[in-house]
LUMGUMI-497918 format. One line per 8 residues: number of its first residue (from 1); for each residue x, y, z of N, C-alpha, C, CB. Coordinates in Angstrom, 3 decimals. Glycine has a CB too. Layout:
NUM> X Y Z X Y Z X Y Z X Y Z | ...
This chain:
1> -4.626 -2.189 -20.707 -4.955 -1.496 -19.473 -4.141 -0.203 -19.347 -4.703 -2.410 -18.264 | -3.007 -0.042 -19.585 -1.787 1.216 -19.681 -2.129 1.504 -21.198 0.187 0.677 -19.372 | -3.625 1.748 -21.918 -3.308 2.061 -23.035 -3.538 3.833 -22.789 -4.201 1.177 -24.172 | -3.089 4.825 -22.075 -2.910 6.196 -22.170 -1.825 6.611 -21.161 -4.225 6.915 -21.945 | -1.323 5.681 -21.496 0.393 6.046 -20.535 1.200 6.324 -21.653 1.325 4.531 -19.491 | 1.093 5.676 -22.582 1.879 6.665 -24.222 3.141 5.840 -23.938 2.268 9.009 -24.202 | 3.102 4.597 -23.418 4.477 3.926 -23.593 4.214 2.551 -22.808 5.847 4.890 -22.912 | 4.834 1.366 -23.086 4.629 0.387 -22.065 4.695 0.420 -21.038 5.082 -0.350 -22.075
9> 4.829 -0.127 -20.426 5.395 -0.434 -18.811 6.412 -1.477 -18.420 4.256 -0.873 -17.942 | 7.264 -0.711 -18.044 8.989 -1.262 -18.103 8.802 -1.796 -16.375 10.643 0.443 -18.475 | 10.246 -2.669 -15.784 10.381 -2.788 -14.483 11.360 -1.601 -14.370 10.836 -4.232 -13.965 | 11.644 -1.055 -14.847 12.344 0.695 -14.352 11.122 1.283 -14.118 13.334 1.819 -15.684 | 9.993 1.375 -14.320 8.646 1.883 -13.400 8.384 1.768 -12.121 7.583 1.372 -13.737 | 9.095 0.784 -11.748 8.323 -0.281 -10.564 9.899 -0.020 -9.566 7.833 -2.565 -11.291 | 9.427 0.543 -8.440 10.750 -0.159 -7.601 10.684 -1.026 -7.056 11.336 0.364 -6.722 | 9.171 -0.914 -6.281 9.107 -2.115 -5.207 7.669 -2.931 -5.359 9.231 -1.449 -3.538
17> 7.846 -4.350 -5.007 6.899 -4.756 -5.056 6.616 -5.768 -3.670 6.870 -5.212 -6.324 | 5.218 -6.006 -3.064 5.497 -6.462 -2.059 4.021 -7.421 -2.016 5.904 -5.330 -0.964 | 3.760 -8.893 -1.395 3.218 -9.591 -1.866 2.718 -9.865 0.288 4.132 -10.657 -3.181 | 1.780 -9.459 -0.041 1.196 -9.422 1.542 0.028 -10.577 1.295 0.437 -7.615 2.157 | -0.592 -11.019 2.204 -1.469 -11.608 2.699 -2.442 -10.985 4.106 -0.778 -12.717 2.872 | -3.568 -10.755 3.609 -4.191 -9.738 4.790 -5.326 -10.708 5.720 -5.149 -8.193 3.932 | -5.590 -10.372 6.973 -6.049 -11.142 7.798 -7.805 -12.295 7.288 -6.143 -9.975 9.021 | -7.459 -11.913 6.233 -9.155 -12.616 5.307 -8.572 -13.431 4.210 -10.443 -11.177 4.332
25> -7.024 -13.734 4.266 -6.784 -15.210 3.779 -6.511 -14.320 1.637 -8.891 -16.752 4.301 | -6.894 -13.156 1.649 -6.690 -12.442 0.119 -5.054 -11.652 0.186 -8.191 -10.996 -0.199 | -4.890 -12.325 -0.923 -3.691 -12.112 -1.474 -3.496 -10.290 -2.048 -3.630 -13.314 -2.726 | -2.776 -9.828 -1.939 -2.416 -8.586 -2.073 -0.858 -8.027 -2.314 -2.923 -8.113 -1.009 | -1.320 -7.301 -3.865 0.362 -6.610 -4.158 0.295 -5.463 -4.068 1.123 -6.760 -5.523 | 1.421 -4.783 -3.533 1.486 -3.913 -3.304 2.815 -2.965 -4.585 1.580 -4.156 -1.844 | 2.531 -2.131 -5.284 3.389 -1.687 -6.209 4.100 -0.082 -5.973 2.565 -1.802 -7.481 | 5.340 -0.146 -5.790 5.485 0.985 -5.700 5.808 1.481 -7.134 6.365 1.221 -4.703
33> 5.439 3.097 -7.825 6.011 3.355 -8.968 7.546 4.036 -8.770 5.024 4.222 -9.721 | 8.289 4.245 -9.764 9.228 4.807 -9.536 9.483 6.636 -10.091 10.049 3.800 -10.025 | 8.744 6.715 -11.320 8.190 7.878 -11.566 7.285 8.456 -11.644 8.334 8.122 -12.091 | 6.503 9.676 -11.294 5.411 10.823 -11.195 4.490 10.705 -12.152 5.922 12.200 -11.311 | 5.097 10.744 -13.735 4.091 9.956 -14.736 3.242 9.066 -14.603 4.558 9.417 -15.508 | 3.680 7.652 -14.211 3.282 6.406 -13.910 2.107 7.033 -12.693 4.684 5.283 -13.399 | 2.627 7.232 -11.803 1.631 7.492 -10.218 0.317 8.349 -10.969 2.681 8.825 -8.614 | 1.158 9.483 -11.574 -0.398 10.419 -12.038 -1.338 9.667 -13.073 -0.006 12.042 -12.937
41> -0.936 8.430 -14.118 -1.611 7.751 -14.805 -2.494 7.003 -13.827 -0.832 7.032 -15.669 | -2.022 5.942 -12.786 -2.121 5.373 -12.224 -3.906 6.055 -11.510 -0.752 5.225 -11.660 | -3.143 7.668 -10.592 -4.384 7.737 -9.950 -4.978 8.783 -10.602 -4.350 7.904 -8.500 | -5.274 8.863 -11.787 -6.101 9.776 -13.036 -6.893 8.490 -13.548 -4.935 10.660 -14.509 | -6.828 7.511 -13.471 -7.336 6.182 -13.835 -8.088 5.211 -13.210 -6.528 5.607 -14.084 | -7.558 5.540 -11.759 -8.083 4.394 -10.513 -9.283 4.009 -10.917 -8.283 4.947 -8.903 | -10.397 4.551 -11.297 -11.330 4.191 -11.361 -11.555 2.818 -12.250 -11.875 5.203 -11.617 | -11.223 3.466 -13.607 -11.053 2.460 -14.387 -10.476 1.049 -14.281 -10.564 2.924 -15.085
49> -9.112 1.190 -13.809 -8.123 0.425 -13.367 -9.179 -0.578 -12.129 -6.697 1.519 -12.736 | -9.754 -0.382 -11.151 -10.326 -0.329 -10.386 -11.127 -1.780 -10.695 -10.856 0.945 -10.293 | -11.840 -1.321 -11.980 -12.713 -2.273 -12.086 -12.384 -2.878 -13.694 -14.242 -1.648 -11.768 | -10.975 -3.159 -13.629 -10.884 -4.369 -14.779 -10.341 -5.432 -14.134 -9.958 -4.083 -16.108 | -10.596 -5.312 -12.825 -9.964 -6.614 -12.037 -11.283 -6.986 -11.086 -8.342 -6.198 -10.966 | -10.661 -8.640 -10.348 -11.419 -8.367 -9.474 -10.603 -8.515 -7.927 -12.612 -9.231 -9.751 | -9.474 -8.204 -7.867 -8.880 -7.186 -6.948 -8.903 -5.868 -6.709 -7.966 -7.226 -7.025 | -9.321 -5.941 -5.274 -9.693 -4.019 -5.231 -8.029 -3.357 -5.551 -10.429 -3.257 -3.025
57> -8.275 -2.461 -6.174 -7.245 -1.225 -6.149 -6.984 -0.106 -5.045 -7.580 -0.468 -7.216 | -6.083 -0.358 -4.419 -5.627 0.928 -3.262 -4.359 1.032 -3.815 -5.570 0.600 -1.385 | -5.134 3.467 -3.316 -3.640 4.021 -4.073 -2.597 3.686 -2.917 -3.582 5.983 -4.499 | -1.523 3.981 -3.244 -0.480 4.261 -1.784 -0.785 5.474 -1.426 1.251 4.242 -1.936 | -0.749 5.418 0.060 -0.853 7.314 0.837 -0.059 8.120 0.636 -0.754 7.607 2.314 | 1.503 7.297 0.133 2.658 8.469 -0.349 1.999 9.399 -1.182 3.977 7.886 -1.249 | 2.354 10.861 -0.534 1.904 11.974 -1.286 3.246 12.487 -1.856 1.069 13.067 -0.400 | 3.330 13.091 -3.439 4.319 14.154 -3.472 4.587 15.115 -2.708 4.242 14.683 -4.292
65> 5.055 16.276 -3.082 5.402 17.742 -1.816 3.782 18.184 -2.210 7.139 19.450 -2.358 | 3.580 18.112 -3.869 2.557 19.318 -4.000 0.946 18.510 -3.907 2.843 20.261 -5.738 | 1.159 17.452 -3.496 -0.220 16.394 -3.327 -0.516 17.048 -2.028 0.022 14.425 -3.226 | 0.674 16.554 -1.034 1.012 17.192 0.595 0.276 18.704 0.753 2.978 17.466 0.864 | 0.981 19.401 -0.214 0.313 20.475 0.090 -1.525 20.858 0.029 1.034 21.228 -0.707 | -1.626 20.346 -1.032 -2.945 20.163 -1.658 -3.751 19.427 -0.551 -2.871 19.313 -3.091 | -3.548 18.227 0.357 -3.982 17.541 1.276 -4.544 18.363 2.633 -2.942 16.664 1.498 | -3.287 19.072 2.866 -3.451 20.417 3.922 -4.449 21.180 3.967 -2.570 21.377 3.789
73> -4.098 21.781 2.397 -5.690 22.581 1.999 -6.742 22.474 2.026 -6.013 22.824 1.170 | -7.072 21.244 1.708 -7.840 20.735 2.184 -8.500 20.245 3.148 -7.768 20.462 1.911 | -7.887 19.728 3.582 -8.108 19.455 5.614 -8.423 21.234 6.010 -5.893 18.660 6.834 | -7.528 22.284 5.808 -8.114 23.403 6.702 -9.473 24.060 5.993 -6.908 24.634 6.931 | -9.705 23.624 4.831 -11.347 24.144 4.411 -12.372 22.779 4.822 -11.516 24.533 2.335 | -11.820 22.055 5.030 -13.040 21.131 5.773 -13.211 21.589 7.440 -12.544 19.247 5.712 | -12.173 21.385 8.065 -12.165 22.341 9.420 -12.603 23.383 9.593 -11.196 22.667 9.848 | -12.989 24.214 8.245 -13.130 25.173 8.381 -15.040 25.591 8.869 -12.417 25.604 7.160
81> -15.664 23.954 8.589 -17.132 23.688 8.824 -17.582 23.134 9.980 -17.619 22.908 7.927 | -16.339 22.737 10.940 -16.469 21.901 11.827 -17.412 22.976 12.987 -14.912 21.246 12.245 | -18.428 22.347 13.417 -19.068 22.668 14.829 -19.453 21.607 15.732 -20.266 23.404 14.674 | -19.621 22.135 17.304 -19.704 21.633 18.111 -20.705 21.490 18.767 -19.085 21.864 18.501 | -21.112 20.321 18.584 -22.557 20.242 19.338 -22.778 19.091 20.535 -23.708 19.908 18.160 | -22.952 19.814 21.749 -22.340 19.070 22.853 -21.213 19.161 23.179 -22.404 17.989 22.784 | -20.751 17.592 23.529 -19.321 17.359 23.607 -18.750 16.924 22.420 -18.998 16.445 24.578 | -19.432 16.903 20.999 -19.063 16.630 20.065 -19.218 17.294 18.577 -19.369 15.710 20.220
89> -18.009 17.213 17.793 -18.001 17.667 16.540 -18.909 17.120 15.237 -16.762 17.550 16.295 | -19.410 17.981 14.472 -20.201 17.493 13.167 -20.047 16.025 12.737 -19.739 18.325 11.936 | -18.548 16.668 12.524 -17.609 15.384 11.590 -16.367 15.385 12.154 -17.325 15.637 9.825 | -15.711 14.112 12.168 -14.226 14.022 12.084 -13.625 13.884 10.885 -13.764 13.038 12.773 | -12.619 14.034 10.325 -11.511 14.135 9.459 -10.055 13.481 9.308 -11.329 15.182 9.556 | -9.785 12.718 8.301 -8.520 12.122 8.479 -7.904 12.059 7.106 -8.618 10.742 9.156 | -7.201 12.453 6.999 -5.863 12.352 5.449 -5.748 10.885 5.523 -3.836 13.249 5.666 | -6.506 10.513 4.136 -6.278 9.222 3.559 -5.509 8.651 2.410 -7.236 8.903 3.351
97> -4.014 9.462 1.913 -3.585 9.586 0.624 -4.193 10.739 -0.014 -3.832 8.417 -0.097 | -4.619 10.162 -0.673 -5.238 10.966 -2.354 -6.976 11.353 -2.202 -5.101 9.457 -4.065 | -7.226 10.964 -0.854 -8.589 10.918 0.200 -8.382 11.525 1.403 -9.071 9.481 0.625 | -9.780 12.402 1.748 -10.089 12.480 3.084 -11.228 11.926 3.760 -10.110 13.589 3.327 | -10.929 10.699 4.802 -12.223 10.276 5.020 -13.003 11.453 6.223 -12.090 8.592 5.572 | -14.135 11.101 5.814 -14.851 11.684 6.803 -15.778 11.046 7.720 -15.436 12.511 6.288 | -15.975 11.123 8.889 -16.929 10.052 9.735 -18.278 11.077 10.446 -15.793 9.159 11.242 | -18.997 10.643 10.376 -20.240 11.286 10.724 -21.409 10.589 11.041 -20.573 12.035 9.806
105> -22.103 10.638 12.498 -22.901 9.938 12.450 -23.269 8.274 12.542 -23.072 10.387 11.748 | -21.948 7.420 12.233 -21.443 5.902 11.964 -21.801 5.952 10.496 -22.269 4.524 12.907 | -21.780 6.905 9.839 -21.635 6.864 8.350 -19.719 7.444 8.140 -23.097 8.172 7.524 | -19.267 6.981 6.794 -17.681 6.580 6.123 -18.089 7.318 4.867 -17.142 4.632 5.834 | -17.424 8.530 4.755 -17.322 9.273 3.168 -16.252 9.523 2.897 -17.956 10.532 2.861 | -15.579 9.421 1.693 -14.951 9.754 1.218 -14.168 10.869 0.036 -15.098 9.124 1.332 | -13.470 11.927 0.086 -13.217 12.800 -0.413 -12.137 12.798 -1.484 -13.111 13.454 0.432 | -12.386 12.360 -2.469 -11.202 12.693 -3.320 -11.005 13.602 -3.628 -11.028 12.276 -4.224
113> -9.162 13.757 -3.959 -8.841 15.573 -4.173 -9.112 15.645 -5.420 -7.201 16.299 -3.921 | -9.787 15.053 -6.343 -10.046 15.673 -7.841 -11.647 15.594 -8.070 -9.175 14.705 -9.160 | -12.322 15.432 -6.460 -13.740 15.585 -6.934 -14.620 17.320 -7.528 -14.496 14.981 -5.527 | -15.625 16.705 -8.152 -15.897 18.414 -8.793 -16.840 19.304 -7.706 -16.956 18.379 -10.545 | -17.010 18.537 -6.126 -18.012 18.981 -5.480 -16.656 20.368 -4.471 -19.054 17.383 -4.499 | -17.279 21.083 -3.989 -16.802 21.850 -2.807 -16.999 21.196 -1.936 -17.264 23.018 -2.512 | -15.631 21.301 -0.915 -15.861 20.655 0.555 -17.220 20.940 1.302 -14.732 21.199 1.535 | -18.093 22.313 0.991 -19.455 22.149 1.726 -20.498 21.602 1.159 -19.952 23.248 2.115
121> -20.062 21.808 -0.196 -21.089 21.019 -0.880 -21.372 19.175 -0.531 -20.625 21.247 -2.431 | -20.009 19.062 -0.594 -19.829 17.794 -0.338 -20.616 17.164 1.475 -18.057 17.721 -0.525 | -20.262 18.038 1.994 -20.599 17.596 3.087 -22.464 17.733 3.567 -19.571 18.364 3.956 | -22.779 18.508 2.616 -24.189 18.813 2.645 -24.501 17.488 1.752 -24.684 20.440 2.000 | -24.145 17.120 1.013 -24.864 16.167 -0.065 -24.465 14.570 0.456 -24.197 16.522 -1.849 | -24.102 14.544 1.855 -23.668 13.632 2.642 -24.476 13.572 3.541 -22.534 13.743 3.047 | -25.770 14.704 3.687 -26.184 14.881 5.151 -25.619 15.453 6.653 -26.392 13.828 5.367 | -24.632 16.210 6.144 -23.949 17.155 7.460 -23.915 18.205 7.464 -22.776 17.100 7.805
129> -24.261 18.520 8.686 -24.893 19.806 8.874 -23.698 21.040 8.911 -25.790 19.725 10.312 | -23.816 22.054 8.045 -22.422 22.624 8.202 -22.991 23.883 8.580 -21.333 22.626 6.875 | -22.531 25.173 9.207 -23.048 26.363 9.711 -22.017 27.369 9.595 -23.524 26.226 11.078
């Protein structure tokens, strides 16, 4: 599963680990990494990783400085589509980690920061109306 991490996987990777139980009776670990390598393998992979189990995979929301920044940027070019119709906006917006969800309509999308679409693109190919 770590075969393009270019090295095993040591417990000097790992600082923390935490063994939750969530209100539906499923067991859940929670892993923190300890270095930037590991995290960028980790979520350059999710996908994969994702589905060699049959536990879902969630990243952690901890962002680096330059994820943080990147997150921002994002949020102000999605804002940057927002209109008002009525008493209400297109879409709402929320920093989800390594995601921005978006709500529209009682529809749930999701934005990853390494998708190949543009934030309008994206939001057009979702069905929202951007102007």
């Amino acid at each position: 599963m770590l075969n393009g991490l270019g090295r095993d996987l040591t417990s000097a990777d790992i600082t923390h680990i935490l063994h939750k139980k969530s209100n539906h009776s499923q067991n859940m670990l929670v892993v923190r990494f300890s270095n930037q390598s590991t995290k960028d393998f980790v979520f350059k992979n999710r996908k994969i990783l994702h589905s060699t189990g049959k536990t879902p995979l969630f990243l952690s929301p901890h962002l680096s400085l330059e994820d943080s920044r990147n997150q921002q940027t994002i949020m102000k070019v999605f804002k940057s589509f927002w209109s008002k119709h009525g008493d209400h906006y297109n879409f709402s917006i929320f920093a989800q980690g390594h995601f921005i969800k978006i709500l529209s309509q009682g529809a749930r999308h999701f934005y990853a920061f390494d998708s190949h679409l543009p934030p309008e693109e994206f939001l057009v190919s979702k069905g929202i109306i951007v102007e």
